[in-house]
Jmol script that loads the backbone (N, CA, C; Angstrom):
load data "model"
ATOM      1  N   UNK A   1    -103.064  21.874  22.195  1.00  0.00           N
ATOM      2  CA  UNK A   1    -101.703  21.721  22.711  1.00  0.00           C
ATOM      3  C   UNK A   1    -101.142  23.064  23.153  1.00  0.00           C
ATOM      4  N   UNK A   2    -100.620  22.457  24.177  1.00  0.00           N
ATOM      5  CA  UNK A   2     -99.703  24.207  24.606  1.00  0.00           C
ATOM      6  C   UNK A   2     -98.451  24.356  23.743  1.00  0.00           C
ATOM      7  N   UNK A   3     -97.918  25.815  23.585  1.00  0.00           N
ATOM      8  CA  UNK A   3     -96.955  25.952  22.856  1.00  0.00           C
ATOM      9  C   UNK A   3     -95.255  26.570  24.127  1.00  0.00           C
ATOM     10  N   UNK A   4     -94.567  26.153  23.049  1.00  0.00           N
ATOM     11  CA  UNK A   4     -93.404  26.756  24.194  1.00  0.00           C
ATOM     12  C   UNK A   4     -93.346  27.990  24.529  1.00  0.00           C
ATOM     13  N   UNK A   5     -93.623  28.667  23.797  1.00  0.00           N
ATOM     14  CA  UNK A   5     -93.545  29.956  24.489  1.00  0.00           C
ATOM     15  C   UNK A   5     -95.373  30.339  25.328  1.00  0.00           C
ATOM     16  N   UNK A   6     -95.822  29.266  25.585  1.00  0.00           N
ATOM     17  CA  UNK A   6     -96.808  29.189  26.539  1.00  0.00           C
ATOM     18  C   UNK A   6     -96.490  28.549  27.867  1.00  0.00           C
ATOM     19  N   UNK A   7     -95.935  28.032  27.596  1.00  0.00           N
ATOM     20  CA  UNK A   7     -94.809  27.473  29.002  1.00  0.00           C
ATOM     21  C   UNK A   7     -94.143  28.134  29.367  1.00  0.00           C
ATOM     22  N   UNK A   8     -93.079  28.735  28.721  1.00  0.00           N
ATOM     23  CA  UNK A   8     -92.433  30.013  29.252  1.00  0.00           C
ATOM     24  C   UNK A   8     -92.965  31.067  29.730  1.00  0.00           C
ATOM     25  N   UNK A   9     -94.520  31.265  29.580  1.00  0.00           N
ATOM     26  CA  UNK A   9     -94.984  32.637  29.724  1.00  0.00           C
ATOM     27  C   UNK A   9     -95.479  32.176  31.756  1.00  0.00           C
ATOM     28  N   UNK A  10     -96.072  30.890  31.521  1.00  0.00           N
ATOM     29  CA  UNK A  10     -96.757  30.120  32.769  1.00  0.00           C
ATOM     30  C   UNK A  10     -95.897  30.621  33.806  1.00  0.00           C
ATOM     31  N   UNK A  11     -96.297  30.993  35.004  1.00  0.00           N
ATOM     32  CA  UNK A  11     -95.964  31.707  36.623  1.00  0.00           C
ATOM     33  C   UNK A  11     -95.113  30.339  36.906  1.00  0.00           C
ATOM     34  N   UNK A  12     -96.137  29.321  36.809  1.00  0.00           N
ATOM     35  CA  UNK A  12     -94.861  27.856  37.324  1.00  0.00           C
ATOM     36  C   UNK A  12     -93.731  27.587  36.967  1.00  0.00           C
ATOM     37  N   UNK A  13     -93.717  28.337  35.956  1.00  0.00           N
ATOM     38  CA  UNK A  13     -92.055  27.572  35.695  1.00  0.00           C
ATOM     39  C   UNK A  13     -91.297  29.040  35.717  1.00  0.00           C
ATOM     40  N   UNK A  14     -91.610  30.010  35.784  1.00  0.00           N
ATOM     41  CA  UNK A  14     -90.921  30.581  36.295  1.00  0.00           C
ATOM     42  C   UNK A  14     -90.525  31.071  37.218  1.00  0.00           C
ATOM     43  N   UNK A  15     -90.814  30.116  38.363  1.00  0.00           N
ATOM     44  CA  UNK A  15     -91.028  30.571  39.707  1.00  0.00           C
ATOM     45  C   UNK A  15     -89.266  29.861  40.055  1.00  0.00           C
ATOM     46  N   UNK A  16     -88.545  30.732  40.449  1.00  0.00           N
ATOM     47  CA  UNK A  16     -87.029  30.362  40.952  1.00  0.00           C
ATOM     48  C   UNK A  16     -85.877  30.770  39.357  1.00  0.00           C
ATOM     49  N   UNK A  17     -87.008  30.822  38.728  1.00  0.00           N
ATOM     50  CA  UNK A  17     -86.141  31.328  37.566  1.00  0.00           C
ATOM     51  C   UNK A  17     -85.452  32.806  37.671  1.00  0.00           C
ATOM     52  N   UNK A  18     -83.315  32.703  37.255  1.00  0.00           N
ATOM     53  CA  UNK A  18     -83.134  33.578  36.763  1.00  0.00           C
ATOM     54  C   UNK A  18     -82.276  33.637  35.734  1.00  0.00           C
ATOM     55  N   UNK A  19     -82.223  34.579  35.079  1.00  0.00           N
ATOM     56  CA  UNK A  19     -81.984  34.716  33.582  1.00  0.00           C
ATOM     57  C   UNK A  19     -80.601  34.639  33.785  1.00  0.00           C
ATOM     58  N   UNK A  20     -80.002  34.182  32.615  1.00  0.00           N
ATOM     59  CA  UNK A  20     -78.595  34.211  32.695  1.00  0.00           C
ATOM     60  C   UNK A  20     -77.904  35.787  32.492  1.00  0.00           C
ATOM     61  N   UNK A  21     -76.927  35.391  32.828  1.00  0.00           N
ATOM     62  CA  UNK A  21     -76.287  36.994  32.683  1.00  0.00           C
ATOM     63  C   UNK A  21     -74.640  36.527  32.282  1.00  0.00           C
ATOM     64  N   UNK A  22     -74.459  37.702  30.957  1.00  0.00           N
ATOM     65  CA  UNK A  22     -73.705  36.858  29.997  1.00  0.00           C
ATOM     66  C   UNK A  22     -72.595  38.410  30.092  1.00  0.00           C
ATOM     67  N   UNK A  23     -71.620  38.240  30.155  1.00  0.00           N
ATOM     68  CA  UNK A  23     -70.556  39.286  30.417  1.00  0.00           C
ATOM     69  C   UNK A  23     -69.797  39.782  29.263  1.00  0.00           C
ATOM     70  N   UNK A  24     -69.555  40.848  28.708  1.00  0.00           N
ATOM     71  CA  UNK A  24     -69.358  41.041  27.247  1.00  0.00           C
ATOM     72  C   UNK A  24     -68.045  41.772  27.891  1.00  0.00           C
ATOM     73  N   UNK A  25     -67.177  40.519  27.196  1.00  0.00           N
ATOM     74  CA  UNK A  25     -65.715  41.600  27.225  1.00  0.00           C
ATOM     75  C   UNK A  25     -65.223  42.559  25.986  1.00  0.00           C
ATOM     76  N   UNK A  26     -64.845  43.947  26.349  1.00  0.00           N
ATOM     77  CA  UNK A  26     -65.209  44.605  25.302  1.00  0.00           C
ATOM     78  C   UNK A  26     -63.142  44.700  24.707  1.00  0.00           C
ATOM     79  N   UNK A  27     -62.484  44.321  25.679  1.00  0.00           N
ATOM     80  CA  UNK A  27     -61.057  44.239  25.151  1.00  0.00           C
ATOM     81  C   UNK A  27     -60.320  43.588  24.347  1.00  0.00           C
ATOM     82  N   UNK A  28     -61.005  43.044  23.469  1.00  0.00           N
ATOM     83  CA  UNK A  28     -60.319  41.579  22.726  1.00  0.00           C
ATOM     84  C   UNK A  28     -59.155  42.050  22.008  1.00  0.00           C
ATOM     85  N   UNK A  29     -57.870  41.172  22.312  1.00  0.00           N
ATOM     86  CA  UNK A  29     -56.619  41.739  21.868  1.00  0.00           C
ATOM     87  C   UNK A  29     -55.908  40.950  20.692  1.00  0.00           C
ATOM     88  N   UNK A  30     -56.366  40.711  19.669  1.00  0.00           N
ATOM     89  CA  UNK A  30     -56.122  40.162  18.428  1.00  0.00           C
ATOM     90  C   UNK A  30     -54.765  39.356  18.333  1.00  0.00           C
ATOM     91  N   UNK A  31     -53.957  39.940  18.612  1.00  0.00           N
ATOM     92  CA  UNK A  31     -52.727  39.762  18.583  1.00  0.00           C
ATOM     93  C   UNK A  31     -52.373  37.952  19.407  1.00  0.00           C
ATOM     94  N   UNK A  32     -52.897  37.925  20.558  1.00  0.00           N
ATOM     95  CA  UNK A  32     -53.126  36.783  21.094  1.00  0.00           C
ATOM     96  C   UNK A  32     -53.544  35.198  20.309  1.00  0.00           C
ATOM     97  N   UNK A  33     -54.766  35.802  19.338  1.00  0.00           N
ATOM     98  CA  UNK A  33     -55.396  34.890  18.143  1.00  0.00           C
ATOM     99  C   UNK A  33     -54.427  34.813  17.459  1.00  0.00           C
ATOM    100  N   UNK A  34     -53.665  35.807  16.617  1.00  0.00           N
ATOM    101  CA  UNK A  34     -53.046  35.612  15.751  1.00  0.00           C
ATOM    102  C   UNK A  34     -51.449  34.964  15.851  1.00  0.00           C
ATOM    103  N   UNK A  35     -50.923  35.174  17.698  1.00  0.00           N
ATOM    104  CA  UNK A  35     -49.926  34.601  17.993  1.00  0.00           C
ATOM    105  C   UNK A  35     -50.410  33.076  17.825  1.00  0.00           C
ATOM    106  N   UNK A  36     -51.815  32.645  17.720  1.00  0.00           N
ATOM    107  CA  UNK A  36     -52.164  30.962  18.365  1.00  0.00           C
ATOM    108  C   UNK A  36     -52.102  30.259  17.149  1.00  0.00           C
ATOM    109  N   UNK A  37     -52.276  31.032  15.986  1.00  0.00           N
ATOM    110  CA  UNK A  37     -52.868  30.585  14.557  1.00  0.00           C
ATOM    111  C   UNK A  37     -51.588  30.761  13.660  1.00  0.00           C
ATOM    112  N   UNK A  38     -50.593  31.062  13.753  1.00  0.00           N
ATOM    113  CA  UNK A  38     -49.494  31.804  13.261  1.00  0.00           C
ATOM    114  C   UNK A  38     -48.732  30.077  12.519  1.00  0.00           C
ATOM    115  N   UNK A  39     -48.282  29.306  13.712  1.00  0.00           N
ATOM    116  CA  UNK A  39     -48.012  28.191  13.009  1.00  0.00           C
ATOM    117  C   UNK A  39     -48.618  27.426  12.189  1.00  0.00           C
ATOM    118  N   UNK A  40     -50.000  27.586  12.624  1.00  0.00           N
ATOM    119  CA  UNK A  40     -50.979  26.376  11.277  1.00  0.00           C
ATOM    120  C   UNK A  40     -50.884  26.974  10.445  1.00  0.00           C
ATOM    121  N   UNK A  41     -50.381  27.904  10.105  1.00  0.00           N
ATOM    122  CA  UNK A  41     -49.831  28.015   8.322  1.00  0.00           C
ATOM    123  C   UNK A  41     -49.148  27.872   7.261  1.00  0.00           C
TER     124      UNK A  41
END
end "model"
wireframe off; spacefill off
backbone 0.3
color backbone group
């Protein structure tokens, strides 16, 4: 049996493949969360 990461390695299936691309926001402003969460308490 083939394994998955033998499929993944195979030219066919990666032919049109592209990788995702994942955007890291580095500003997260807390204050926002804590304005959202403030009443459920």
């Amino acid at each position: 049996r083939i394994t998955i990461p033998e499929i993944l390695q195979n030219k066919w299936f990666k032919e049109g493949y592209k990788p995702p691309v994942f955007q890291e926001e580095e500003n997260i402003n807390l204050d926002d969360i804590h304005a959202a969460f403030k009443d459920s308490e």
